[in-house]
C-alpha positions in Angstrom: 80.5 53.8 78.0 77.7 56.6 78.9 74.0 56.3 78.9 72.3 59.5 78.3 73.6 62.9 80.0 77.3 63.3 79.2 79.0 65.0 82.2 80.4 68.3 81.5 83.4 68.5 83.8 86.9 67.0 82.8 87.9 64.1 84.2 91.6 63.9 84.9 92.8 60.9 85.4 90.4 57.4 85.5 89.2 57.3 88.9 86.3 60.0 88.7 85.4 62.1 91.7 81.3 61.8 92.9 80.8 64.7 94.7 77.3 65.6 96.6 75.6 68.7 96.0 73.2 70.0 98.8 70.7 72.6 97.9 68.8 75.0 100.4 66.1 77.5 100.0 65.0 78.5 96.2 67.9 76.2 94.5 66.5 73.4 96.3 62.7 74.6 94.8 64.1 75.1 91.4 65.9 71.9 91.7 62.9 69.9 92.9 65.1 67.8 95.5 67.8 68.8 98.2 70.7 66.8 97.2 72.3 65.1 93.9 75.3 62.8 93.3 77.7 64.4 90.1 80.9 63.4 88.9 83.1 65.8 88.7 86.6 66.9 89.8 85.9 71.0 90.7 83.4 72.8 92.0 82.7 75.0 89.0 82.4 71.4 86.9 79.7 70.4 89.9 78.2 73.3 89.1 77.9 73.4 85.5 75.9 69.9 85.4 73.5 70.8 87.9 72.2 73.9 85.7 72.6 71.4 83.0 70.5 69.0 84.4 68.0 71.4 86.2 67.9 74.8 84.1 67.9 77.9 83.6 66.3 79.1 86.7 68.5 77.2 88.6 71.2 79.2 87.4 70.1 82.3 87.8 69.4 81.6 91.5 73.0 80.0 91.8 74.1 83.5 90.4 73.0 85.3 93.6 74.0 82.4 95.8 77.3 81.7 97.9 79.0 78.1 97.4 80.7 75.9 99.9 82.7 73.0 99.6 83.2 70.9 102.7 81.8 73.9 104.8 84.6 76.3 103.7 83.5 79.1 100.8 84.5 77.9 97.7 85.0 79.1 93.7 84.9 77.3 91.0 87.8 75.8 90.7 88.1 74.5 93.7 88.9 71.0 93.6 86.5 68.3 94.9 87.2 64.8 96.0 85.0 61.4 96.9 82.6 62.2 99.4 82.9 65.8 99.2 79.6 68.3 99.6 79.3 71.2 98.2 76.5 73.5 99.2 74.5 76.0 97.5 73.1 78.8 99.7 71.0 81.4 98.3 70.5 84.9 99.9 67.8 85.0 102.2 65.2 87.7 102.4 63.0 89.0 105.7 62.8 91.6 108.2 
């Protein structure tokens, strides 16, 4: 049984995957912290609950931003697995 949020990925299986997420620049801002635990079994599910859970303007920053899993670039549906990070890394401006 689940308290509260109900994840938005599908599990397969019944051993579900806790992936970190790592935030940098403005998605760690709009976040409001640099890292979060979610349980999830792809990137796109990761994803999906951390807009859930931190809004829109969270997503429209992950919109602009590349994703990594595990240091390689990733999509969303690539698969994650215990322990993995996945990275959100949001363009940076300057001159």
């Amino acid at each position: 049984m689940t308290h509260g949020r109900r994840p938005t990925a599908v599990r397969h299986g019944d051993n579900p995957t806790m992936a970190t997420l790592r935030l940098f620049a403005q998605a760690r801002d709009a976040a409001g912290t640099s890292s979060e635990t979610f349980e999830a079994d792809t990137v796109g599910g990761v994803l999906d609950q951390a807009t859930e859970q931190f809004g829109d303007l969270f997503g429209q920053i992950l919109g602009a931003s590349k994703v990594w899993c595990n240091g390689e670039p990733a999509d969303s549906a690539t698969p994650v697995n215990a322990n993995d990070e996945v990275a959100v890394l949001p363009p940076v401006s300057g001159g």
